[in-house]
MISE-848861 format. One record per atom (N, C-alpha, C): x, y, z negated; residue in one letter. Coordinates in pm, whole numbers, padded with zeros to 5 digits, always signed. Example, Ala and Ser with C-alpha at 12.3 -4.5 7.8 and 13.67 -1.06 7.14 Angstrom:
! residues 2
+01319-00569-00780a+01230-00450-00780a+01320-00330-00780a+01285-00225-00708s+01367-00106-00714s+01290+00003-00787s
! end
This chain:
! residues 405
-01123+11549+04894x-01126+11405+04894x-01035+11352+05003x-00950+11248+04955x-00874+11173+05071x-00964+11167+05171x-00865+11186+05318x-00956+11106+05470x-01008+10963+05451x-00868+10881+05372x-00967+10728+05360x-00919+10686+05209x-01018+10590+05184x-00993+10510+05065x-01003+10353+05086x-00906+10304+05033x-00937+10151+05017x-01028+10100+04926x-01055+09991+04952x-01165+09899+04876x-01097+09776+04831x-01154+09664+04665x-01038+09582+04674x-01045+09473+04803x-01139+09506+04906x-01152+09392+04977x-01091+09422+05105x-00980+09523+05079x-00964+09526+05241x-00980+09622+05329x-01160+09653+05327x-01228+09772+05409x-01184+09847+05378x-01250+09992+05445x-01166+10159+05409x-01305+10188+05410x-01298+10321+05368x-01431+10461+05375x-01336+10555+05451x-01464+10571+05543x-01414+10728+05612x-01461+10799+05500x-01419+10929+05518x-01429+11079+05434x-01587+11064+05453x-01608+11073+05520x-01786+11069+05601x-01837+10932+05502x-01820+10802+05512x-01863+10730+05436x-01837+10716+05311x-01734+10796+05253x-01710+10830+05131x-01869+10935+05026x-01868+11045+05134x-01938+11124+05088x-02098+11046+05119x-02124+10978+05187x-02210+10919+05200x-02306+10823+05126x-02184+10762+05049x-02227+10693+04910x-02254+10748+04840x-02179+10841+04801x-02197+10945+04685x-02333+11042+04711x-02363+11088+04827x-02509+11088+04811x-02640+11000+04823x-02563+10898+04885x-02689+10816+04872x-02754+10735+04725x-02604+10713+04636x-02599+10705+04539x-02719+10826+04458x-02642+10917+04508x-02707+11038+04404x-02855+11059+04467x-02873+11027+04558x-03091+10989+04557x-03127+10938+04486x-03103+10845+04495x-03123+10725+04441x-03185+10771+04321x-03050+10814+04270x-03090+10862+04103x-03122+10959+04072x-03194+11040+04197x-03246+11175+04148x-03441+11145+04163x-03475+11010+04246x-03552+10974+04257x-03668+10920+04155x-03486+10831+04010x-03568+10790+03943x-03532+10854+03813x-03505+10972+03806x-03477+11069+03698x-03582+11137+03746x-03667+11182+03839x-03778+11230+03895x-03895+11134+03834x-03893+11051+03857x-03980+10941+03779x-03980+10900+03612x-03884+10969+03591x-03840+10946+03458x-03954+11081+03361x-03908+11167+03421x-03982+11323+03317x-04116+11341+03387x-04152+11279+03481x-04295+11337+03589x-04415+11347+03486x-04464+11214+03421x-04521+11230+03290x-04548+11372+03219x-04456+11442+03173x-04430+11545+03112x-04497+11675+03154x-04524+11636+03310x-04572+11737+03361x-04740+11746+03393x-04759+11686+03358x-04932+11646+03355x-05007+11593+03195x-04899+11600+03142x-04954+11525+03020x-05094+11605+02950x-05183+11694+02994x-05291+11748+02944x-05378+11629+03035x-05350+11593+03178x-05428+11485+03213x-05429+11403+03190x-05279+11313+03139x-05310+11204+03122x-05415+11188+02986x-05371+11254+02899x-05407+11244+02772x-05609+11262+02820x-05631+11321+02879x-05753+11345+02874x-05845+11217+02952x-05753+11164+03029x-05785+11029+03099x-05794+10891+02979x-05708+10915+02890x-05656+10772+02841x-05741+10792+02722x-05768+10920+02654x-05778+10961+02519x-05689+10911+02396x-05609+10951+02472x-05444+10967+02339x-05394+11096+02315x-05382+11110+02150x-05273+11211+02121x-05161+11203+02185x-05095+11353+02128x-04951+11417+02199x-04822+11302+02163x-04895+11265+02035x-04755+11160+01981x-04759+11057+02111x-04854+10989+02138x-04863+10875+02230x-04830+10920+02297x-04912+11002+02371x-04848+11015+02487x-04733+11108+02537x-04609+11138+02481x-04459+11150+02443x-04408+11031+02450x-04488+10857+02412x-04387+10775+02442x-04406+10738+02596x-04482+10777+02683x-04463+10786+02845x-04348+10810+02860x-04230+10891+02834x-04136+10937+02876x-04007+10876+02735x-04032+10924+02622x-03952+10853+02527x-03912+10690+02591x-04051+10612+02621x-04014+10455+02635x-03864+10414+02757x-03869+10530+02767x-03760+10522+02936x-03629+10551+02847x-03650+10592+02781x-03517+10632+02652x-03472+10578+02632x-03589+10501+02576x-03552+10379+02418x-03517+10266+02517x-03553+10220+02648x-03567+10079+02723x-03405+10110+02764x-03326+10194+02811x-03202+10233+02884x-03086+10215+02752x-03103+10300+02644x-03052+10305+02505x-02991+10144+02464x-03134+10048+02474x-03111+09900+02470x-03044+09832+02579x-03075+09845+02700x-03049+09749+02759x-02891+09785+02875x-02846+09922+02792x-02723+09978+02893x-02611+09894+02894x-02608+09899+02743x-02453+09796+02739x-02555+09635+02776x-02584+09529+02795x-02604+09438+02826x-02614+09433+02984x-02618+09550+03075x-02665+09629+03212x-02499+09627+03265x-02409+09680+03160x-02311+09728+03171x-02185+09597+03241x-02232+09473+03096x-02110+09354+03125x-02125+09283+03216x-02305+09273+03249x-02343+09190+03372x-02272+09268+03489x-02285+09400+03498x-02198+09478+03600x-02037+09456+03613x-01968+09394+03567x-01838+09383+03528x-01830+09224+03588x-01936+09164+03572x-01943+09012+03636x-02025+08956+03751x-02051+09099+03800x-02115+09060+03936x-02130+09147+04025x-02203+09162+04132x-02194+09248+04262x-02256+09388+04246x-02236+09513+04202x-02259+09614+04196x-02343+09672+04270x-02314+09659+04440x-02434+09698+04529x-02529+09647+04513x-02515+09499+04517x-02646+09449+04510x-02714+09461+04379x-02691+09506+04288x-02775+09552+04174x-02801+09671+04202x-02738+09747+04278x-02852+09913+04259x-02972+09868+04370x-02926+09825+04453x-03026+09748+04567x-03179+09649+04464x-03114+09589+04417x-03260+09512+04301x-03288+09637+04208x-03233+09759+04182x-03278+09845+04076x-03363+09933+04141x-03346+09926+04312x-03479+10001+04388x-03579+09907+04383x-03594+09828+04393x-03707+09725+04448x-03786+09719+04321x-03701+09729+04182x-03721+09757+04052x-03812+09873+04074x-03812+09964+04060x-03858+10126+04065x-03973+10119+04140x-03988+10015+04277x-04087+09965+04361x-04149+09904+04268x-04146+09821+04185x-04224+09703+04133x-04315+09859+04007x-04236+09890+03942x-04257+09967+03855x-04356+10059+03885x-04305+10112+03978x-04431+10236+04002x-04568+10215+04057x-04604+10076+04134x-04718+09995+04169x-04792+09971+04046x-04715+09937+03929x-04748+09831+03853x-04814+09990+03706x-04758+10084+03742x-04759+10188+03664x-04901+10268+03695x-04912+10280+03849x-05054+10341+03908x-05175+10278+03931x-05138+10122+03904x-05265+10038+03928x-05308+10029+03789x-05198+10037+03672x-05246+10010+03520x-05304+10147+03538x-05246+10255+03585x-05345+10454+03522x-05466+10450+03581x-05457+10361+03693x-05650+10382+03747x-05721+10307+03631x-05732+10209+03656x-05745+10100+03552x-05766+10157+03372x-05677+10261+03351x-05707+10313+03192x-05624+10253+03123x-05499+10146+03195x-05460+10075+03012x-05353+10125+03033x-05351+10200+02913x-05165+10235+02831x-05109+10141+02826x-05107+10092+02734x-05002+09990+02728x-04927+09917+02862x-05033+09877+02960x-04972+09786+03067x-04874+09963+03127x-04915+10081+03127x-04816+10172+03201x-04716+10163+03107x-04691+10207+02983x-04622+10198+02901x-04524+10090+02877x-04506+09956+02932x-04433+09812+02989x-04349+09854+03125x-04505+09938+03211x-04404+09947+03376x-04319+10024+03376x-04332+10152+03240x-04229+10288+03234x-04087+10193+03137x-04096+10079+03097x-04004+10058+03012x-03919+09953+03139x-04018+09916+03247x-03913+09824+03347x-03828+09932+03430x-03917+10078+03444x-03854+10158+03489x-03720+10201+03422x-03715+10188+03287x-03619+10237+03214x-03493+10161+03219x-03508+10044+03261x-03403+09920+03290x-03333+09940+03413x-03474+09987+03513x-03399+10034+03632x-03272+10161+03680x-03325+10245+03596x-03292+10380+03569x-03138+10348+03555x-03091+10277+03440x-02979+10250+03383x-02889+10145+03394x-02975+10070+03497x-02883+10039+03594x-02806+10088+03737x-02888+10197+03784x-02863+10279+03886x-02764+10371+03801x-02774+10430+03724x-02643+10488+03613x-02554+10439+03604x-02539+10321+03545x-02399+10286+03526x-02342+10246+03678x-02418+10174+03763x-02366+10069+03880x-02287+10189+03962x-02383+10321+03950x-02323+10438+04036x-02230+10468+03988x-02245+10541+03864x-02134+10617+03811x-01952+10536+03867x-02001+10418+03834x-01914+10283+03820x-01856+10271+04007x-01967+10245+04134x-01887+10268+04267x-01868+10372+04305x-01931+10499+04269x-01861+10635+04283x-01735+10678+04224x-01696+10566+04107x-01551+10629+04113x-01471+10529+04143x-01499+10412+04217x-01410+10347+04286x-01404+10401+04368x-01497+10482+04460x-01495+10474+04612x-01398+10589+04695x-01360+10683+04531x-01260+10814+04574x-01119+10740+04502x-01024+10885+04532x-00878+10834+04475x-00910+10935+04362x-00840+10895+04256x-00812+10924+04158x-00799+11082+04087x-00719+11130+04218x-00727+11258+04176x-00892+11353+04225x-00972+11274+04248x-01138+11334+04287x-01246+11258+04209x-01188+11182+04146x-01296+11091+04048x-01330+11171+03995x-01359+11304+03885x-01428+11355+03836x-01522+11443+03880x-01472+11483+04040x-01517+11559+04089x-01658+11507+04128x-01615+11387+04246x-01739+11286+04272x-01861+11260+04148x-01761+11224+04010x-01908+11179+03939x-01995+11285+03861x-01881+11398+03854x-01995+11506+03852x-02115+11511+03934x-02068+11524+04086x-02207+11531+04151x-02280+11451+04170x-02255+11314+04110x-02343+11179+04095x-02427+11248+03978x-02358+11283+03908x-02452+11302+03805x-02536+11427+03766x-02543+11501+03852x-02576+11613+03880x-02730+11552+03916x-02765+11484+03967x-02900+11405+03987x-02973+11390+03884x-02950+11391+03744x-03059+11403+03691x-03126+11545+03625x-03054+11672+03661x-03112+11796+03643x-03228+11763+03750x-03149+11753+03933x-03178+11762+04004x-03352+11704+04005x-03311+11604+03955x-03436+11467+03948x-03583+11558+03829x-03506+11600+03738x-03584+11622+03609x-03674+11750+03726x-03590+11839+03745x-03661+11976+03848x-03796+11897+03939x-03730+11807+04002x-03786+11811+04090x-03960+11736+04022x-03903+11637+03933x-04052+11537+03899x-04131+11705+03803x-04105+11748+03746x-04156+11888+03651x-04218+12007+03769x-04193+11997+03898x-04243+12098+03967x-04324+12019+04043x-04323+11894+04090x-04396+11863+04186x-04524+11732+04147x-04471+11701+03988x-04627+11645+03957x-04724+11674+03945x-04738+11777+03903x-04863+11860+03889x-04919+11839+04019x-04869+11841+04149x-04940+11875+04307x-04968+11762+04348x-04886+11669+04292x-04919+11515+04344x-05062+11474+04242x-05044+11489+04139x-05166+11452+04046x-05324+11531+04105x-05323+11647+04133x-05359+11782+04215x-05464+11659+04326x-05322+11630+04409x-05383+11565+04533x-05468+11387+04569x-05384+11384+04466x-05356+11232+04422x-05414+11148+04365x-05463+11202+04218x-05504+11192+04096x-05347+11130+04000x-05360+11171+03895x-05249+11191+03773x-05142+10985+03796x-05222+10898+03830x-05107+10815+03892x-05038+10762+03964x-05117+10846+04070x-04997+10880+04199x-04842+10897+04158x-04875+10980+04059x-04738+11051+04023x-04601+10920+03977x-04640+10751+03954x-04590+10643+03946x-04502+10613+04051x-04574+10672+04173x-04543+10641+04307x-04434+10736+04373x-04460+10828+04374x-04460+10996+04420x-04322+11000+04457x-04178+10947+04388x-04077+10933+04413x-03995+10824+04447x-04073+10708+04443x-03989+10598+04530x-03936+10615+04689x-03967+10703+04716x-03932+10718+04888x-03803+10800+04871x-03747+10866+04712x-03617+10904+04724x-03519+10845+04734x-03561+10717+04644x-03501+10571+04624x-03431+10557+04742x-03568+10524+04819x-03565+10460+04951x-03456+10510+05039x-03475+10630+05071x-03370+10713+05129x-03253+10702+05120x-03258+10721+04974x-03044+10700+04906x-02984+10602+04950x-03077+10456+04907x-03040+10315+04928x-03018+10315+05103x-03087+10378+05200x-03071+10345+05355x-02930+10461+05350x-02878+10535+05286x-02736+10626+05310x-02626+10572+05208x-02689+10484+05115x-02585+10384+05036x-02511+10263+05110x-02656+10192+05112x-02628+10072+05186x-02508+10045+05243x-02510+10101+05365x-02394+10045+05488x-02256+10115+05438x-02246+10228+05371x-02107+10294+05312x-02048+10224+05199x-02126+10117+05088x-02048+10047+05004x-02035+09895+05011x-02026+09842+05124x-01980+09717+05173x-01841+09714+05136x-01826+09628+05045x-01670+09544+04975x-01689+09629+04881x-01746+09747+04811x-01711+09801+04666x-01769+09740+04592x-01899+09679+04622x-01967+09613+04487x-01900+09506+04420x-01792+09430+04460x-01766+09283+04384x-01630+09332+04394x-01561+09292+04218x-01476+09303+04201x-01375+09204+04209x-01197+09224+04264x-01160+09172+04298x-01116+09016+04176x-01080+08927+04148x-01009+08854+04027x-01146+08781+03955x-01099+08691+03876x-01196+08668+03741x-01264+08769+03681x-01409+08775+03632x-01462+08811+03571x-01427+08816+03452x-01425+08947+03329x-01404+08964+03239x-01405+08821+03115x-01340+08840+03064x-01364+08766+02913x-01421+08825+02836x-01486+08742+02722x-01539+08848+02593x-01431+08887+02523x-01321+08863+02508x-01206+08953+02455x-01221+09082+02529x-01184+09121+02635x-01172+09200+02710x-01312+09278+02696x-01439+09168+02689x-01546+09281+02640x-01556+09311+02505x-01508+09257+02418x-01478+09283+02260x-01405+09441+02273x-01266+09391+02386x-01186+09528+02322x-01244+09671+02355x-01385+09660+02435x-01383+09810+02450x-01479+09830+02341x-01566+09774+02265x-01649+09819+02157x-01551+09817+02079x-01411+09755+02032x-01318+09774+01953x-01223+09872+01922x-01266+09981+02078x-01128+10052+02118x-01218+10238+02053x-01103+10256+01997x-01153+10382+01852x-01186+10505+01946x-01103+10486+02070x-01091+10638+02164x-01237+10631+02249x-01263+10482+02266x-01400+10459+02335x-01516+10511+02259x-01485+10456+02134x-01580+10535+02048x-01592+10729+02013x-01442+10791+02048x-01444+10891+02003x-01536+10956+02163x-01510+10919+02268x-01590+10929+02405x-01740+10883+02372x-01755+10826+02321x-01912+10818+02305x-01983+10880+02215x-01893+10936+02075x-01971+11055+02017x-01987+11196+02103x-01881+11182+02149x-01868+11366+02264x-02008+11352+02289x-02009+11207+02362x-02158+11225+02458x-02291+11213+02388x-02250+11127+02248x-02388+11135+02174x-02406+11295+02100x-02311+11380+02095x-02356+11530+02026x-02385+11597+02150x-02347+11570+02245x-02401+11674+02390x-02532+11637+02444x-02558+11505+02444x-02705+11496+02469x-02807+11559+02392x-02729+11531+02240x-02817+11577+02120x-02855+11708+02146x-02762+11824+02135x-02816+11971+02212x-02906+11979+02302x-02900+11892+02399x-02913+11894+02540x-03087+11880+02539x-03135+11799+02477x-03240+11713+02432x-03326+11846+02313x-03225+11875+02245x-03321+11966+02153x-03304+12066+02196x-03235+12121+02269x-03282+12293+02315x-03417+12249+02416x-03379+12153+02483x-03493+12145+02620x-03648+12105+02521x-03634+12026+02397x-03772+11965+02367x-03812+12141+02237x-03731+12153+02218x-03756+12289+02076x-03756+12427+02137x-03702+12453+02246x-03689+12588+02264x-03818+12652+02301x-03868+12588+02391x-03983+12675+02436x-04089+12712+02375x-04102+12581+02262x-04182+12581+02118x-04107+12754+02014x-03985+12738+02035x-03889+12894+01980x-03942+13007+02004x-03962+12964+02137x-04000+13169+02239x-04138+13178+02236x-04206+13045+02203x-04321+13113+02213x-04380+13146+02095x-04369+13054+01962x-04396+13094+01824x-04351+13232+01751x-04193+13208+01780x-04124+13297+01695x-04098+13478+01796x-04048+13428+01937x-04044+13537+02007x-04173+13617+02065x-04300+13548+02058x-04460+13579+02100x-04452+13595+02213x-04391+13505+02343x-04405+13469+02437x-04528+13387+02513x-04582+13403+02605x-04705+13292+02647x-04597+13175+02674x-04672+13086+02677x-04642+12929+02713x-04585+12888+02840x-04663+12938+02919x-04641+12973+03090x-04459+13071+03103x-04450+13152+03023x-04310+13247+03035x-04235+13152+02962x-04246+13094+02838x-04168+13009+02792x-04087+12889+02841x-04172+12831+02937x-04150+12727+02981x-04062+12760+03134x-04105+12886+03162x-04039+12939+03259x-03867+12979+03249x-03889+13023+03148x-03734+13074+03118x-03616+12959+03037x-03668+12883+02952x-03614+12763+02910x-03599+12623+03059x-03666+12685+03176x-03634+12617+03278x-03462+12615+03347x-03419+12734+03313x-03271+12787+03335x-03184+12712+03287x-03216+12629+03113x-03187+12563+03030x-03082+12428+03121x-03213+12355+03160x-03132+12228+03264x-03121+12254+03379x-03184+12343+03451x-03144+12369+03595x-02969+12413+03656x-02928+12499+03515x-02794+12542+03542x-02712+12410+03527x-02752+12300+03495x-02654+12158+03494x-02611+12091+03585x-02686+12156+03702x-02674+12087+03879x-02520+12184+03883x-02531+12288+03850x-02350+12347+03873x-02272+12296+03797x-02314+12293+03635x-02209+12258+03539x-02169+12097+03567x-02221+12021+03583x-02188+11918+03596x-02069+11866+03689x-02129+11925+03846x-02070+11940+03937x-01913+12018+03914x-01922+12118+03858x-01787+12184+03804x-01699+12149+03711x-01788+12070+03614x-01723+11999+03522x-01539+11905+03581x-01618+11824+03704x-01534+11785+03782x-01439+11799+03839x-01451+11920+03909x-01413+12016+03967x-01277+12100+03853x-01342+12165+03774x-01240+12192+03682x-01127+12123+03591x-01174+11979+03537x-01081+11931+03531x-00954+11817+03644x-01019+11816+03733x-00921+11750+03879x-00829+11898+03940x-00917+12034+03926x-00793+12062+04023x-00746+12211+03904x-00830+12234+03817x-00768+12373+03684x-00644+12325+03631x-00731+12197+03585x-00672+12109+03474x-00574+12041+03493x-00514+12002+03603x-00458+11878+03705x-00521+11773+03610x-00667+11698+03619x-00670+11597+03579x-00686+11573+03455x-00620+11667+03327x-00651+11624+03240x-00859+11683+03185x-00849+11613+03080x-01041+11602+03030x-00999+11698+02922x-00907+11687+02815x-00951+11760+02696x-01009+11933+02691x-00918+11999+02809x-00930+12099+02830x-01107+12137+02842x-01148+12123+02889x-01303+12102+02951x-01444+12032+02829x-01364+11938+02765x-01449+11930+02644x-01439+12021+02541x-01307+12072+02495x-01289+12187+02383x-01377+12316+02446x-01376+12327+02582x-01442+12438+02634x-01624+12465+02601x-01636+12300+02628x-01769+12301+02631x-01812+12342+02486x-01770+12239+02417x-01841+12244+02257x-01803+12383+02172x-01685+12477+02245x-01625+12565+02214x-01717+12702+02192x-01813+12704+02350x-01876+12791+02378x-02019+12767+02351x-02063+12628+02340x-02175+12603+02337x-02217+12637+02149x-02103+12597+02113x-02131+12651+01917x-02182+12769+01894x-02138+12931+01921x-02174+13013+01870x-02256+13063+01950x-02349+12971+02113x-02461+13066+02154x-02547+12981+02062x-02566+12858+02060x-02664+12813+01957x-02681+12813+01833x-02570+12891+01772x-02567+12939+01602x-02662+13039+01612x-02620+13164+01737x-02684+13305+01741x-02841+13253+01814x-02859+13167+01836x-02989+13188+01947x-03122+13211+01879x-03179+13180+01756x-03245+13261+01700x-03208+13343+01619x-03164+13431+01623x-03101+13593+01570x-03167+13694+01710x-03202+13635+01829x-03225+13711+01942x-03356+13721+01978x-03388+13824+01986x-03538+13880+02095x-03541+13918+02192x-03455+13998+02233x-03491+14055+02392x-03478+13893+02487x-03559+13942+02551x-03543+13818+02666x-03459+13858+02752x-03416+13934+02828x-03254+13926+02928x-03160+13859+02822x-03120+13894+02706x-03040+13826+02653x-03056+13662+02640x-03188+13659+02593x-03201+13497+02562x-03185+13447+02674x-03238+13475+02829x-03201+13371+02932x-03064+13396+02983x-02985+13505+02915x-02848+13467+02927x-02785+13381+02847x-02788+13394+02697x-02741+13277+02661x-02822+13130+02732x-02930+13092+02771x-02954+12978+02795x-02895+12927+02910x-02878+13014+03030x-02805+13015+03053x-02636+12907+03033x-02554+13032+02940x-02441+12978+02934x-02443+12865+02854x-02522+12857+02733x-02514+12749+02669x-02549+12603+02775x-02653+12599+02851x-02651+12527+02938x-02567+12448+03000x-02523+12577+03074x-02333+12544+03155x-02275+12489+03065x-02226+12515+02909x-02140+12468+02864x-02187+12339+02835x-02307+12339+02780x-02304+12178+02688x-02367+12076+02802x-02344+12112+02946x-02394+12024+03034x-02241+11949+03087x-02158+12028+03071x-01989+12033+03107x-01954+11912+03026x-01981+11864+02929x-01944+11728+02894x-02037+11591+02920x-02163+11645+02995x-02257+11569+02981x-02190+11509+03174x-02152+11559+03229x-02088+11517+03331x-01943+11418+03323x-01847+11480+03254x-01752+11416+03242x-01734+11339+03130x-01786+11304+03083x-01766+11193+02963x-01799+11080+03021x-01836+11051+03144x-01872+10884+03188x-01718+10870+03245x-01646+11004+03338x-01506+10991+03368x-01421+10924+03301x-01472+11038+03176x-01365+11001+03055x-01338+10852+02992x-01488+10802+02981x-01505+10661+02928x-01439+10563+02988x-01465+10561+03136x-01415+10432+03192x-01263+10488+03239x-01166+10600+03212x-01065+10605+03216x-00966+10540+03103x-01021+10524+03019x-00955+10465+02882x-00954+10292+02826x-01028+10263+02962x-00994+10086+02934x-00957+10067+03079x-00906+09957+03081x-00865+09839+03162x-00992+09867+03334x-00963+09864+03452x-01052+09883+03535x-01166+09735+03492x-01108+09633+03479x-01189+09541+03459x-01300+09518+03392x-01328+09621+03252x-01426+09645+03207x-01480+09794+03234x-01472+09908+03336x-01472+10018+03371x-01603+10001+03307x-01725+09902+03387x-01849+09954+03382x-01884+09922+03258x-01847+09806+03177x-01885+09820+03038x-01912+09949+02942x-01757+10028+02964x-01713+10156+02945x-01803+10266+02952x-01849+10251+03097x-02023+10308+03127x-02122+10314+03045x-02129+10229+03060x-02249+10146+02989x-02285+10189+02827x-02153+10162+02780x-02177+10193+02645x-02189+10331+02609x-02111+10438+02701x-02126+10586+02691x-02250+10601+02737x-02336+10550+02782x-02515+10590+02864x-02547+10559+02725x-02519+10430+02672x-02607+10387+02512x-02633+10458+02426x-02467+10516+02405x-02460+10607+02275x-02493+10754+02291x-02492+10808+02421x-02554+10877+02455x-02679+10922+02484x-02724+10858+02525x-02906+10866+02535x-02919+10835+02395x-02897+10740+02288x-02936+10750+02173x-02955+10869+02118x-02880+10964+02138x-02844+11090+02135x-02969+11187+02169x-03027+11170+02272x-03108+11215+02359x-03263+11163+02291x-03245+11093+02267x-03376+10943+02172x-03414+11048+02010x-03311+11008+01953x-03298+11097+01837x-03309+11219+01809x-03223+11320+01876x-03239+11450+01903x-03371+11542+01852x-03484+11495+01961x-03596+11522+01938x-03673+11501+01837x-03709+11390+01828x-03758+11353+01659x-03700+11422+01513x-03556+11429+01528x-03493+11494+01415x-03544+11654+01413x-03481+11680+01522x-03512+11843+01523x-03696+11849+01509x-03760+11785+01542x-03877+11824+01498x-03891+11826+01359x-03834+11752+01248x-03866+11699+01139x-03841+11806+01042x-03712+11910+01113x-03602+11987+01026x-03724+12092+01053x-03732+12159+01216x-03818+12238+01220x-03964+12218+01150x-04048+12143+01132x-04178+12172+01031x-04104+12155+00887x-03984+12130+00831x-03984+12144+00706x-03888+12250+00668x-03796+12284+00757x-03744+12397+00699x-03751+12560+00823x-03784+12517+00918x-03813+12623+01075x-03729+12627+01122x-03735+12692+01196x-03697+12711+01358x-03499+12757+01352x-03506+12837+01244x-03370+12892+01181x-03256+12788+01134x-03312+12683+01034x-03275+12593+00992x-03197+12485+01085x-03273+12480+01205x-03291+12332+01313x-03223+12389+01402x-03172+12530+01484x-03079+12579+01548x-02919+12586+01462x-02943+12619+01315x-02832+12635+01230x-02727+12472+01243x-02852+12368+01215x-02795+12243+01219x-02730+12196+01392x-02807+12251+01489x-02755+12211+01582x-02621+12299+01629x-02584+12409+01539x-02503+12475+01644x-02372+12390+01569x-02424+12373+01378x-02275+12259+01381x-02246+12140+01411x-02376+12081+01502x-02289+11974+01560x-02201+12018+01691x-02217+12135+01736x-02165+12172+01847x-02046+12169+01783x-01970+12259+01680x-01843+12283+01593x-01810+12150+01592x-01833+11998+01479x-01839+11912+01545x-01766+11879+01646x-01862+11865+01763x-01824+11845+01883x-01640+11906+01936x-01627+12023+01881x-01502+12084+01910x-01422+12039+01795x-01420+11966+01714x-01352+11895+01639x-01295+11762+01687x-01373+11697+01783x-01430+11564+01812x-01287+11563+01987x-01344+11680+02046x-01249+11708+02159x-01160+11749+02132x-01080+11834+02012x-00945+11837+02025x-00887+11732+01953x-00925+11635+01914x-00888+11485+01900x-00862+11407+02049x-00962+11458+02116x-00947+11348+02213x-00843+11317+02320x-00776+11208+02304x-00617+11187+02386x-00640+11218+02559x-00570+11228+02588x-00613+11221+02784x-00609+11067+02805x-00633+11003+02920x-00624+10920+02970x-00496+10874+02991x-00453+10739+03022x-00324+10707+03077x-00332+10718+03183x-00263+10765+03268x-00274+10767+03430x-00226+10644+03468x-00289+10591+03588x-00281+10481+03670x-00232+10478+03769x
! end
């Protein structure tokens, strides 16, 4: 990373306050990607507290989906027309409001009112997404932008790990809606190592966008070909993590406990891939993206064609493994990619709409692959996913590079 960077206002970042954002940023959002899956990890209590089925209570965590899915691009233009810091700053206080409002409804017994606070959470979530993604790659030069938002985005493996290992102990200690609470102090943290390092990045320099200008990026075909990459990589991403472990333990006669153990490898290896993603295309690649998407969808096709054909387990947590790495490798750089292909003026729109079509991705995923698996199995629903991966490598050697700036 450059020693300094300018801002349009003037100020500089030291190297030190450079990296500073970028992690404080990345708390932030590992705090509320921690808050996002925590649910998931107790769900035998909640359910036994509330007396709801598995369907219901799946939308604890789905509603954070579906609320981000909606409200990204509308998250996105307001970001394009106003102060950036100070919206990740209201998207903590957000996450504050949320998680009060989430543990006083779980004592209390009512779903629904948690099920509202997980959907304000979901607003929050995706605004801390785009606003970051969006001053983390102002805040480097050009030739480290991918690098940086890799490890911005490396926060939500990070986040998912952390809410999946440590709700259980908070619920443990706590009782099950503590766990509402349990991660706002990551928030907290990021925002006190954000704060003072992105003074002058949040407000952009000139007039605020026009709706032409926001017309042309839902208009623009390459924007769209960037937002399928990301809607078939989530899609994997989403159904190996929600189907697999259901795989090893039905079909391979694995316990539940080993299953869940070894399909843990699944997203954990995304804290590197992501991070590398970056990395490989700024300094392998000089810069260019296509290289790195053909790679991903390249490699990620024939471990998920073969992945039920396999029994031994060293093998299977090797492919999960690599498939991991690979189909996490676009799940990093496709926000790069997005806001490289319009105008800086609508960058975060650009965002915005790649989180949409992406998490839709992520929304869908699951439901489908369940539908394929009880009607045709487990064979069928890996077969279909490995050709969207093929797909996917259809999709990236289409995709143009960026214009350089």
């Amino acid at each position: 990373m450059t020693s300094r960077t300018s801002d349009p206002n003037g100020l500089a970042q030291t190297k030190w306050g450079t990296w500073s954002l970028v992690a404080g940023a990345s708390l932030i959002s590992t705090g509320l990607a921690a808050y996002e899956i925590v649910p998931a990890s107790v769900t035998p209590l909640i359910r036994a507290s509330l007396g709801i089925g598995p369907t219901v209570a799946g939308l604890l965590v789905g509603v954070m989906f579906g609320a981000a899915v909606v409200a990204s691009l509308p998250v996105g233009a307001v970001l394009d027309r106003t102060n950036s810091r100070w919206a990740m700053a209201l998207a903590v206080l957000t996450l504050f409001v949320a998680g009060v409002w989430g543990w006083h409804a779980g004592r209390n017994g009512d779903y629904w009112s948690v099920i509202a606070s997980r959907a304000l959470g979901g607003v929050a979530y995706v605004v801390v997404w785009n606003a970051g993604i969006d001053m983390v790659s102002r805040a480097v030069s050009d030739d480290h932008r991918a690098t940086a938002v890799g490890i911005f985005t490396a926060s939500g493996p990070v986040g998912f790990a952390l809410g999946q290992s440590t709700g259980p102990l908070v619920a443990a200690r706590f009782g099950w809606p503590a766990i509402f609470l349990a991660f706002t102090g990551f928030a907290l943290l990021g925002l006190a190592l954000f704060w003072p390092t992105s003074r002058g990045l949040g407000q952009r320099g000139g007039d605020a966008p026009t709706l032409r200008e926001f017309g042309s990026v839902l208009g623009n075909r390459t924007v769209w070909l960037a937002g399928s990459l990301g809607f078939l990589s989530y899609s994997l991403y989403l159904f190996v993590n929600s189907w697999g472990s259901s795989y090893l333990t039905q079909e391979v006669g694995l316990s539940l406990a080993l299953s869940g153990l070894l399909l843990a490898v699944f997203p954990a290896v995304g804290v590197l891939s992501r991070v590398s993603s970056g990395v490989l295309s700024d300094r392998l690649f000089d810069g260019r993206r296509r290289p790195v998407f053909l790679a991903s969808f390249g490699v990620a096709a024939p471990l998920v064609l073969v992945f039920t054909q396999l029994r031994a387990v060293v093998l299977l947590v090797v492919l999960l493994l690599l498939a991991g790495f690979a189909i996490q490798l676009t799940l990093g750089l496709s926000f790069t990619y997005a806001r490289e292909l319009v105008q800086p003026r609508v960058a975060a729109t650009a965002v915005a709409f790649q989180t949409s079509v992406g998490l839709a991705g992520a929304f869908v995923a699951p439901i489908a692959g369940g539908a394929v698996v009880s009607a045709a199995g487990f064979d069928a629903a890996f077969f279909l996913a490995g050709v969207l991966a093929v797909c996917g490598t259809v999709l990236a050697w289409r995709a143009p590079e960026p214009a350089p700036r």
